[in-house]
C-alpha positions as CSV (number, residue, x, y, z in Angstrom):
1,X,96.1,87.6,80.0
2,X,98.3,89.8,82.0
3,X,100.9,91.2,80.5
4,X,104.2,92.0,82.0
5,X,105.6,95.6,81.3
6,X,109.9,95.1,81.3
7,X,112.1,96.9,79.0
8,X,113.2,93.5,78.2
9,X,109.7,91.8,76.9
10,X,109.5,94.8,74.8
11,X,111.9,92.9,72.4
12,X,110.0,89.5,72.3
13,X,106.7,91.8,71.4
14,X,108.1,93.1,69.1
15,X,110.4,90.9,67.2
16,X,107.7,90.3,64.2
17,X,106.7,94.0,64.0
18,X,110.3,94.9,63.4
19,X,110.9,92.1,60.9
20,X,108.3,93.2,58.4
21,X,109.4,96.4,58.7
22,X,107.0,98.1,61.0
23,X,104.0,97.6,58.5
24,X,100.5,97.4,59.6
25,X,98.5,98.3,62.9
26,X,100.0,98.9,66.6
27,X,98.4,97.0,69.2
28,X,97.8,98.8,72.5
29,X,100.1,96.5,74.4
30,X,103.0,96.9,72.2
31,X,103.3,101.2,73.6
32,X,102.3,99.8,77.0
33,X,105.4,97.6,77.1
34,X,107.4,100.3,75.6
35,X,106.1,103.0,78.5
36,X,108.7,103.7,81.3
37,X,107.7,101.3,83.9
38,X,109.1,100.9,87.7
39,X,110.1,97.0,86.7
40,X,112.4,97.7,84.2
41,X,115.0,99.4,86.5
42,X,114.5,97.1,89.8
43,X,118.0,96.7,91.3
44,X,118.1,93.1,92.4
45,X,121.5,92.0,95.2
46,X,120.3,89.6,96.9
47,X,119.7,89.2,100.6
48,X,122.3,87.7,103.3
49,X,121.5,84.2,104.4
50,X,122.7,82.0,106.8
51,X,124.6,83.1,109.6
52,X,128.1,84.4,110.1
53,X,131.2,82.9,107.8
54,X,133.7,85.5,108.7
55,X,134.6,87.7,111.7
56,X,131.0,87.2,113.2
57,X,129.9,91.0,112.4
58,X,127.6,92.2,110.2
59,X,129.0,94.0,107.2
60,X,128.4,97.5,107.0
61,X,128.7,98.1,103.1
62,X,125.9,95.7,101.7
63,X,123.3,97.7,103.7
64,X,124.6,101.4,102.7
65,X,124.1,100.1,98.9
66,X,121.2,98.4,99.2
67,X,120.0,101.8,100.7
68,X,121.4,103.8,98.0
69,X,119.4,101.5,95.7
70,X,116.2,101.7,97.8
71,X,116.4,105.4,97.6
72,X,117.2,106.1,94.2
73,X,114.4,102.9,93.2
74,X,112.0,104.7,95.7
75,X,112.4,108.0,94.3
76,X,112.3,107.2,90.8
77,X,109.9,104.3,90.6
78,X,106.9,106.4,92.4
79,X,106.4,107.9,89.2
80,X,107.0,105.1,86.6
81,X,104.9,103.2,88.9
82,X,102.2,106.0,88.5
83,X,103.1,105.5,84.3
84,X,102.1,101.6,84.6
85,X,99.2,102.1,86.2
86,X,97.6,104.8,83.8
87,X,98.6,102.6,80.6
88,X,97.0,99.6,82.4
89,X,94.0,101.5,81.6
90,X,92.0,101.8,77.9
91,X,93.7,104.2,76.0
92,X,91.5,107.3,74.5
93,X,93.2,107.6,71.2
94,X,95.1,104.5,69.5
95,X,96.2,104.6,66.0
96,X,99.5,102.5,64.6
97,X,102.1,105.8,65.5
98,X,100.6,107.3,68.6
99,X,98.9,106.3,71.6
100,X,97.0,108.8,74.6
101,X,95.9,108.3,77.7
102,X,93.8,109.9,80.8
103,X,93.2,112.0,82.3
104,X,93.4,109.2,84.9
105,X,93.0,109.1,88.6
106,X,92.3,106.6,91.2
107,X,90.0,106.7,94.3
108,X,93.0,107.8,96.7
109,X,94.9,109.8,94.6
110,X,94.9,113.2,94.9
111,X,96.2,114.1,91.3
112,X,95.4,112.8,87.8
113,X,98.0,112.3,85.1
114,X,98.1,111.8,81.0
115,X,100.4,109.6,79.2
116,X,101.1,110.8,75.2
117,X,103.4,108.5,72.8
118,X,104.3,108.4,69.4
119,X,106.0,105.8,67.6
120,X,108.8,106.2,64.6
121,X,109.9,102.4,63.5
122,X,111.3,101.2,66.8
123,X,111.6,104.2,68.9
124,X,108.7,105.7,71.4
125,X,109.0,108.9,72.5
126,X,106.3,110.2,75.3
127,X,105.6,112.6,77.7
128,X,103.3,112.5,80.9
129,X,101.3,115.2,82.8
130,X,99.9,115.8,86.1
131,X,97.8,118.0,88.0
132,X,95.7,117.9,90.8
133,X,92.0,116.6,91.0
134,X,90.8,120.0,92.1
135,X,92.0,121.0,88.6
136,X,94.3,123.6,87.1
137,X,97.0,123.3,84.3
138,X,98.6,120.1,83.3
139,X,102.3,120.5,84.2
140,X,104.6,118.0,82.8
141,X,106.7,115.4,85.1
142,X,108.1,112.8,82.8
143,X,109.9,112.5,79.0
144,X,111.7,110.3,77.6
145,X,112.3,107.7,74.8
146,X,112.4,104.3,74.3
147,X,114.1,102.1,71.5
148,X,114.7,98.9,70.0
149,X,117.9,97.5,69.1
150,X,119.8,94.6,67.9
151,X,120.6,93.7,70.4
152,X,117.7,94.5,73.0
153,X,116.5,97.9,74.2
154,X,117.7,101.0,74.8
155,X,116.4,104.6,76.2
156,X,116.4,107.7,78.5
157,X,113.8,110.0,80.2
158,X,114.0,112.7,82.6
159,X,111.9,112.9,85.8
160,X,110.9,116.8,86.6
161,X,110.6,117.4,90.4
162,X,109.5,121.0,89.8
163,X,106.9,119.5,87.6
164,X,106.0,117.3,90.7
165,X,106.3,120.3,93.5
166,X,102.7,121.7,91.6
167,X,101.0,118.4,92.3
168,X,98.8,117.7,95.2
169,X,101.3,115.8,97.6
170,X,104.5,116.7,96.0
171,X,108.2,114.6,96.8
172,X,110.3,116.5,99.2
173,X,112.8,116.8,96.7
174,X,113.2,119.6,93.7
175,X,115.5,119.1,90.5
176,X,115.8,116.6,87.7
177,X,116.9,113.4,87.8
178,X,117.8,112.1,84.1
179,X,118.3,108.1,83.9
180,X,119.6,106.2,81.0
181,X,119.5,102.6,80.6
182,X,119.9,99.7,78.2
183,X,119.0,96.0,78.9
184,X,120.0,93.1,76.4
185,X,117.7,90.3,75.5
186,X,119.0,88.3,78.2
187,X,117.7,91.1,80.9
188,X,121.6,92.4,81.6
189,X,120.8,96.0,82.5
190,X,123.2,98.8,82.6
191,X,121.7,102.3,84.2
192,X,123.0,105.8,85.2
193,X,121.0,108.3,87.1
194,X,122.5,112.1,87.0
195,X,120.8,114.1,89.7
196,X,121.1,117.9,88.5
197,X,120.5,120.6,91.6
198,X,118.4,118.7,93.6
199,X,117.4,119.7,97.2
200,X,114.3,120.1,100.2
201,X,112.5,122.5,98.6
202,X,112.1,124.8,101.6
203,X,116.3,124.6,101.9
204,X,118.4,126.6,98.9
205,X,121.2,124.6,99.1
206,X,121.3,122.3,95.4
207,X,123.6,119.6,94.7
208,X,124.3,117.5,91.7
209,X,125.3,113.2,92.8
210,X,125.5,110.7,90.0
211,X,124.6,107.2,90.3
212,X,125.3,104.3,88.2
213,X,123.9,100.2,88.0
214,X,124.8,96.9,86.3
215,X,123.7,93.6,86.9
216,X,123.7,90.5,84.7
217,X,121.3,88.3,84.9
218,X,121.3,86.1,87.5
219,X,124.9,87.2,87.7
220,X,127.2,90.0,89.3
221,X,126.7,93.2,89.5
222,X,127.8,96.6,90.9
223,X,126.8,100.2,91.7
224,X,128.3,103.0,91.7
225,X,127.3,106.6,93.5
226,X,128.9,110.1,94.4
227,X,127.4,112.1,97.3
228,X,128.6,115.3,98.3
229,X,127.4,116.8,101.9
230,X,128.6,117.6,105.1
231,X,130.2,114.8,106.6
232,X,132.8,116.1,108.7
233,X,131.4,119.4,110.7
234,X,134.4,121.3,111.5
235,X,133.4,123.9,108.6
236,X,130.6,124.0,105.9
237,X,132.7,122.8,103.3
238,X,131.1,119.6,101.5
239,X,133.0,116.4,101.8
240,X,132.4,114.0,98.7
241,X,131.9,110.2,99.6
242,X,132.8,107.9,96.3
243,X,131.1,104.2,96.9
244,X,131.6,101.4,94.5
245,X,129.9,98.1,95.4
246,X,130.4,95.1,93.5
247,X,128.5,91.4,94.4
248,X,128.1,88.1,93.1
249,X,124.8,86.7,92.6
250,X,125.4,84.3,95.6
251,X,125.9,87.7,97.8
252,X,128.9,88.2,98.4
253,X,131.1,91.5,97.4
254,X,133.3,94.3,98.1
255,X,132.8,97.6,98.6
256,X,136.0,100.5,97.8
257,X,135.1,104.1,99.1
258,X,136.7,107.5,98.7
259,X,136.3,110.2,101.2
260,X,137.5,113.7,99.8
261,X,137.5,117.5,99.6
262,X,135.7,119.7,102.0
263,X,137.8,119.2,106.1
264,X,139.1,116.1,104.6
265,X,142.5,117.4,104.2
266,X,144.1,113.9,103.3
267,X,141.4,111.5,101.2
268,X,141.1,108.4,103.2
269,X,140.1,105.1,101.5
270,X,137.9,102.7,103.1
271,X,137.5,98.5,101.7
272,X,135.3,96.2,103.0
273,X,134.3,92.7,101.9
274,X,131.5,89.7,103.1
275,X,130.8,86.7,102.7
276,X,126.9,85.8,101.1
277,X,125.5,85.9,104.8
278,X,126.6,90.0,104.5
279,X,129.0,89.5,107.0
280,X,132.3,90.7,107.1
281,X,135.5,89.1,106.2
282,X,137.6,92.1,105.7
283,X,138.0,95.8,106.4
284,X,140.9,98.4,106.1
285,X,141.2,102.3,105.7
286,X,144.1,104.0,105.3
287,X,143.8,106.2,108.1
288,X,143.7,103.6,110.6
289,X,140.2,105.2,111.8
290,X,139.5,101.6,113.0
291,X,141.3,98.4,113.4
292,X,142.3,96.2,110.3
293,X,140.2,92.6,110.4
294,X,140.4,89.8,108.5
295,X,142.7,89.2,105.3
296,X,142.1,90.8,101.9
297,X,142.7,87.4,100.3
298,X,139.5,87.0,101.9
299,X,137.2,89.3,99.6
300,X,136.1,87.9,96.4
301,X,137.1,90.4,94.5
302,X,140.6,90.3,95.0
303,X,141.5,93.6,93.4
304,X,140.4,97.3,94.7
305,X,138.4,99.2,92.1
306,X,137.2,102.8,93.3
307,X,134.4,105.1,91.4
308,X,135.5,106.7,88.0
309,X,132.4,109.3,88.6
Protein backbone atom coordinates (compact mmCIF):
# COMPACT_ATOMS: atom_id res chain seq x y z
CA UNK A 1 0.00 0.00 0.00
CA UNK A 2 1.31 3.42 -0.65
CA UNK A 3 1.41 5.54 1.85
CA UNK A 4 0.87 9.16 1.77
CA UNK A 5 3.54 11.35 3.62
CA UNK A 6 1.32 14.86 4.94
CA UNK A 7 1.97 16.45 8.20
CA UNK A 8 -1.66 15.91 8.52
CA UNK A 9 -1.86 11.82 8.23
CA UNK A 10 0.75 11.86 10.67
CA UNK A 11 -2.10 12.28 13.33
CA UNK A 12 -4.38 9.45 12.05
CA UNK A 13 -1.05 7.14 12.24
CA UNK A 14 -0.59 7.90 15.18
CA UNK A 15 -3.64 8.28 17.15
CA UNK A 16 -3.29 4.61 18.92
CA UNK A 17 0.44 5.02 19.59
CA UNK A 18 -0.25 8.18 21.52
CA UNK A 19 -3.20 6.73 23.33
CA UNK A 20 -1.28 3.89 25.07
CA UNK A 21 1.24 6.13 25.82
CA UNK A 22 3.88 5.51 23.31
CA UNK A 23 4.46 1.86 24.52
CA UNK A 24 5.82 -0.78 22.30
CA UNK A 25 7.68 -0.83 18.79
CA UNK A 26 7.84 2.05 15.94
CA UNK A 27 6.91 1.06 12.66
CA UNK A 28 9.02 2.44 9.78
CA UNK A 29 6.14 4.34 8.33
CA UNK A 30 5.22 6.07 11.43
CA UNK A 31 9.07 8.43 11.21
CA UNK A 32 8.39 8.36 7.35
CA UNK A 33 5.18 10.31 7.88
CA UNK A 34 6.70 12.36 10.50
CA UNK A 35 9.92 13.29 7.99
CA UNK A 36 9.61 16.86 6.42
CA UNK A 37 8.08 16.17 3.13
CA UNK A 38 7.37 18.69 0.03
CA UNK A 39 3.31 17.81 0.44
CA UNK A 40 2.84 19.06 3.65
CA UNK A 41 3.55 22.74 2.78
CA UNK A 42 1.82 22.80 -0.92
CA UNK A 43 0.18 26.24 -1.23
CA UNK A 44 -3.08 25.52 -2.96
CA UNK A 45 -5.25 29.06 -4.66
CA UNK A 46 -6.84 27.85 -7.12
CA UNK A 47 -6.78 28.64 -10.78
CA UNK A 48 -8.98 31.43 -12.68
CA UNK A 49 -11.77 29.89 -14.75
CA UNK A 50 -14.16 31.09 -17.08
CA UNK A 51 -13.70 34.23 -18.76
CA UNK A 52 -13.86 37.84 -17.80
CA UNK A 53 -16.69 39.07 -14.98
CA UNK A 54 -15.31 42.42 -14.43
CA UNK A 55 -13.51 45.12 -16.35
CA UNK A 56 -12.33 42.44 -19.07
CA UNK A 57 -8.49 42.60 -17.87
CA UNK A 58 -6.57 40.19 -16.35
CA UNK A 59 -5.75 40.82 -12.72
CA UNK A 60 -2.34 41.49 -11.96
CA UNK A 61 -2.12 40.43 -8.13
CA UNK A 62 -3.27 36.72 -8.37
CA UNK A 63 -0.23 35.90 -10.64
CA UNK A 64 2.51 37.96 -8.48
CA UNK A 65 1.21 35.58 -5.42
CA UNK A 66 0.94 32.64 -7.01
CA UNK A 67 4.57 33.41 -8.10
CA UNK A 68 5.69 34.23 -4.67
CA UNK A 69 4.29 30.85 -3.77
CA UNK A 70 5.88 29.02 -6.65
CA UNK A 71 9.14 30.39 -5.65
CA UNK A 72 9.23 30.03 -2.11
CA UNK A 73 7.41 26.11 -2.76
CA UNK A 74 10.19 25.62 -5.53
CA UNK A 75 12.89 26.57 -3.37
CA UNK A 76 12.01 24.85 -0.33
CA UNK A 77 10.31 21.74 -1.57
CA UNK A 78 13.58 20.65 -3.82
CA UNK A 79 14.92 19.51 -0.73
CA UNK A 80 12.00 18.02 1.31
CA UNK A 81 11.20 16.41 -1.90
CA UNK A 82 14.82 14.97 -1.84
CA UNK A 83 13.72 13.90 2.19
CA UNK A 84 10.67 11.85 0.72
CA UNK A 85 12.44 10.13 -1.61
CA UNK A 86 15.37 8.77 0.63
CA UNK A 87 12.68 7.66 3.43
CA UNK A 88 10.74 5.93 0.61
CA UNK A 89 13.68 3.71 0.84
CA UNK A 90 14.48 0.67 3.62
CA UNK A 91 15.91 2.22 6.40
CA UNK A 92 19.47 0.87 7.69
CA UNK A 93 18.83 1.10 11.38
CA UNK A 94 15.12 0.99 12.93
CA UNK A 95 14.57 0.61 16.54
CA UNK A 96 11.21 2.15 18.45
CA UNK A 97 13.17 5.86 19.23
CA UNK A 98 15.39 6.34 16.16
CA UNK A 99 15.38 5.69 12.66
CA UNK A 100 18.63 6.16 9.79
CA UNK A 101 18.79 6.16 6.46
CA UNK A 102 21.37 6.15 3.31
CA UNK A 103 23.63 6.99 2.12
CA UNK A 104 21.12 7.16 -0.78
CA UNK A 105 21.43 8.19 -4.31
CA UNK A 106 19.68 7.77 -7.49
CA UNK A 107 20.89 7.07 -11.10
CA UNK A 108 20.75 10.99 -12.08
CA UNK A 109 21.75 12.48 -9.10
CA UNK A 110 24.81 13.81 -8.61
CA UNK A 111 24.87 13.77 -4.68
CA UNK A 112 23.79 11.27 -1.96
CA UNK A 113 22.10 12.24 1.25
CA UNK A 114 21.37 10.56 4.95
CA UNK A 115 18.32 11.06 6.81
CA UNK A 116 18.77 10.57 11.02
CA UNK A 117 15.61 10.71 13.45
CA UNK A 118 14.90 10.20 16.87
CA UNK A 119 11.72 10.03 18.53
CA UNK A 120 10.72 11.33 22.36
CA UNK A 121 6.82 10.47 22.84
CA UNK A 122 5.33 12.55 20.04
CA UNK A 123 8.14 14.67 18.84
CA UNK A 124 10.80 13.70 15.95
CA UNK A 125 13.72 15.53 15.72
CA UNK A 126 16.15 14.74 12.51
CA UNK A 127 18.81 15.96 10.66
CA UNK A 128 19.87 15.24 6.87
CA UNK A 129 23.22 15.24 5.11
CA UNK A 130 24.62 15.48 1.71
CA UNK A 131 27.58 15.27 -0.23
CA UNK A 132 28.55 14.55 -3.57
CA UNK A 133 28.86 11.03 -5.24
CA UNK A 134 32.52 11.56 -5.90
CA UNK A 135 32.69 11.58 -2.06
CA UNK A 136 34.04 13.91 0.56
CA UNK A 137 32.46 15.01 4.03
CA UNK A 138 28.79 14.81 4.79
CA UNK A 139 27.75 18.43 5.28
CA UNK A 140 24.40 19.00 6.79
CA UNK A 141 21.40 20.77 4.75
CA UNK A 142 18.27 20.19 6.79
CA UNK A 143 17.04 20.10 10.83
CA UNK A 144 14.24 20.29 12.21
CA UNK A 145 11.40 18.81 14.48
CA UNK A 146 8.22 17.47 14.19
CA UNK A 147 5.30 17.10 16.85
CA UNK A 148 2.05 15.90 17.70
CA UNK A 149 -0.57 17.75 19.33
CA UNK A 150 -4.11 17.87 20.45
CA UNK A 151 -5.06 19.24 18.17
CA UNK A 152 -2.97 18.05 14.98
CA UNK A 153 0.72 18.66 14.27
CA UNK A 154 3.13 21.03 14.77
CA UNK A 155 6.96 21.75 13.81
CA UNK A 156 9.93 23.76 12.38
CA UNK A 157 13.23 23.04 10.48
CA UNK A 158 15.77 25.04 8.87
CA UNK A 159 16.98 24.57 5.33
CA UNK A 160 21.03 25.41 5.06
CA UNK A 161 21.97 26.85 1.66
CA UNK A 162 25.60 26.97 2.62
CA UNK A 163 25.19 23.41 3.43
CA UNK A 164 23.81 23.05 -0.22
CA UNK A 165 26.51 25.44 -1.97
CA UNK A 166 29.15 22.12 -1.12
CA UNK A 167 26.89 19.77 -3.05
CA UNK A 168 27.36 18.80 -6.59
CA UNK A 169 24.71 21.24 -8.43
CA UNK A 170 24.14 23.65 -5.69
CA UNK A 171 20.80 26.28 -5.63
CA UNK A 172 21.82 29.66 -6.72
CA UNK A 173 20.93 31.00 -3.53
CA UNK A 174 23.17 31.13 0.00
CA UNK A 175 21.53 31.67 3.55
CA UNK A 176 18.96 29.96 5.63
CA UNK A 177 15.56 29.78 5.27
CA UNK A 178 13.73 28.69 8.64
CA UNK A 179 9.89 27.58 8.16
CA UNK A 180 7.40 26.94 10.84
CA UNK A 181 4.23 25.41 10.41
CA UNK A 182 1.25 23.75 12.12
CA UNK A 183 -1.67 21.95 10.39
CA UNK A 184 -4.89 20.82 12.40
CA UNK A 185 -6.62 17.53 11.86
CA UNK A 186 -8.81 18.96 9.36
CA UNK A 187 -5.57 19.97 7.02
CA UNK A 188 -5.90 23.95 7.94
CA UNK A 189 -2.26 24.92 7.63
CA UNK A 190 -0.63 28.05 8.95
CA UNK A 191 3.24 28.55 7.78
CA UNK A 192 5.97 31.27 7.97
CA UNK A 193 9.23 31.24 6.18
CA UNK A 194 12.06 33.79 7.59
CA UNK A 195 14.72 34.09 4.89
CA UNK A 196 17.99 35.21 6.92
CA UNK A 197 20.93 36.86 4.52
CA UNK A 198 20.19 35.26 1.55
CA UNK A 199 21.69 36.08 -1.87
CA UNK A 200 23.59 34.79 -5.52
CA UNK A 201 26.31 33.49 -4.17
CA UNK A 202 28.84 35.13 -6.52
CA UNK A 203 26.97 38.71 -5.45
CA UNK A 204 27.76 40.08 -1.59
CA UNK A 205 24.78 41.84 -1.24
CA UNK A 206 22.41 39.69 1.66
CA UNK A 207 18.90 40.38 2.45
CA UNK A 208 16.58 39.09 4.99
CA UNK A 209 12.32 38.80 3.41
CA UNK A 210 9.73 37.06 5.47
CA UNK A 211 6.97 35.14 4.15
CA UNK A 212 3.87 33.89 5.71
CA UNK A 213 0.71 31.20 4.58
CA UNK A 214 -2.75 30.12 5.74
CA UNK A 215 -5.32 28.25 4.09
CA UNK A 216 -8.29 26.29 5.45
CA UNK A 217 -9.31 23.60 3.92
CA UNK A 218 -11.11 23.81 1.07
CA UNK A 219 -11.55 27.30 2.35
CA UNK A 220 -9.83 30.90 2.23
CA UNK A 221 -6.69 31.70 2.59
CA UNK A 222 -3.99 34.39 2.40
CA UNK A 223 -0.27 35.10 2.08
CA UNK A 224 1.74 37.36 3.25
CA UNK A 225 5.52 38.52 2.01
CA UNK A 226 8.14 41.45 2.48
CA UNK A 227 10.73 41.93 -0.31
CA UNK A 228 13.23 44.56 -0.08
CA UNK A 229 15.35 45.38 -3.47
CA UNK A 230 15.76 48.00 -5.80
CA UNK A 231 12.66 48.91 -7.30
CA UNK A 232 12.93 52.47 -8.09
CA UNK A 233 16.67 53.20 -9.66
CA UNK A 234 17.25 56.69 -9.04
CA UNK A 235 19.81 55.61 -6.08
CA UNK A 236 20.82 52.27 -4.58
CA UNK A 237 18.75 52.59 -1.72
CA UNK A 238 16.39 49.41 -1.24
CA UNK A 239 12.64 50.04 -1.59
CA UNK A 240 10.51 47.42 0.53
CA UNK A 241 7.31 46.10 -1.33
CA UNK A 242 4.60 44.73 1.49
CA UNK A 243 2.07 42.18 -0.40
CA UNK A 244 -0.92 40.73 1.36
CA UNK A 245 -3.14 38.42 -0.72
CA UNK A 246 -6.16 37.06 0.56
CA UNK A 247 -8.74 34.54 -1.67
CA UNK A 248 -11.68 32.45 -1.39
CA UNK A 249 -11.66 29.00 -2.27
CA UNK A 250 -13.87 29.87 -5.34
CA UNK A 251 -10.81 32.36 -6.48
CA UNK A 252 -11.54 35.29 -5.95
CA UNK A 253 -9.47 37.90 -3.57
CA UNK A 254 -7.82 41.02 -2.88
CA UNK A 255 -4.59 41.98 -2.85
CA UNK A 256 -3.30 45.42 -0.39
CA UNK A 257 0.40 46.44 -1.06
CA UNK A 258 2.88 48.78 0.57
CA UNK A 259 5.64 50.43 -1.31
CA UNK A 260 8.24 52.14 1.16
CA UNK A 261 11.70 53.38 2.14
CA UNK A 262 14.59 53.55 -0.24
CA UNK A 263 13.50 56.80 -3.39
CA UNK A 264 10.05 56.20 -2.20
CA UNK A 265 9.89 59.39 -0.50
CA UNK A 266 5.98 59.17 0.16
CA UNK A 267 4.70 55.19 0.70
CA UNK A 268 2.21 54.67 -1.97
CA UNK A 269 -0.50 51.98 -1.45
CA UNK A 270 -1.66 49.85 -4.14
CA UNK A 271 -5.48 47.48 -3.90
CA UNK A 272 -6.63 45.33 -6.27
CA UNK A 273 -9.47 42.85 -6.39
CA UNK A 274 -10.93 39.85 -9.07
CA UNK A 275 -13.38 38.05 -9.56
CA UNK A 276 -12.78 33.75 -9.58
CA UNK A 277 -11.82 34.07 -13.45
CA UNK A 278 -8.58 36.34 -11.96
CA UNK A 279 -9.81 39.15 -13.58
CA UNK A 280 -10.10 42.38 -12.25
CA UNK A 281 -12.94 44.24 -10.78
CA UNK A 282 -11.05 46.90 -8.97
CA UNK A 283 -7.78 48.81 -8.58
CA UNK A 284 -6.68 52.06 -6.82
CA UNK A 285 -3.26 53.57 -5.51
CA UNK A 286 -2.92 56.46 -3.87
CA UNK A 287 -0.64 58.11 -6.05
CA UNK A 288 -2.73 58.00 -8.88
CA UNK A 289 0.16 56.13 -10.86
CA UNK A 290 -2.68 54.73 -12.93
CA UNK A 291 -6.30 55.30 -13.42
CA UNK A 292 -8.93 54.17 -10.73
CA UNK A 293 -11.34 51.11 -12.32
CA UNK A 294 -14.13 49.61 -11.08
CA UNK A 295 -15.86 50.05 -7.46
CA UNK A 296 -14.37 48.74 -4.20
CA UNK A 297 -17.78 47.50 -3.31
CA UNK A 298 -16.79 45.26 -5.94
CA UNK A 299 -13.84 43.21 -4.00
CA UNK A 300 -14.96 40.53 -1.77
CA UNK A 301 -13.15 41.47 0.86
CA UNK A 302 -14.64 44.67 1.49
CA UNK A 303 -12.16 45.92 4.02
CA UNK A 304 -8.22 46.78 3.18
CA UNK A 305 -5.83 44.81 5.39
CA UNK A 306 -2.01 45.50 4.63
CA UNK A 307 1.09 43.20 5.99
CA UNK A 308 1.93 43.38 9.76
CA UNK A 309 5.55 41.81 8.73
Amino acid sequence: MKTTWTMRSVVAALTALVVLGGCGGASVDEFREAAPSSLGIDIAMRKGKGQALGLGEPALMPGATGLAAYLVNGNVALVLGTVATVVATEPKKLTAKAAEWGPVSKPLWKNEFTLSMTRNGGTYTYEGKGRPRAGGEFTSVITGTHTLTATGSEGSFTLDYDGLQKLSDPPNTVGKAVVTYTRTRAGDLTLAIDFVQTGAPDSPKRTDSKYTFSQVQNGEGHLEFVIDSNYVSRSAALERLSIKSRWTWAGSGRSDVVGSNGDLTTPVQFTECWDTAHNRTHYNDTLNLFPTEGLAGDCVFQEASFSRL
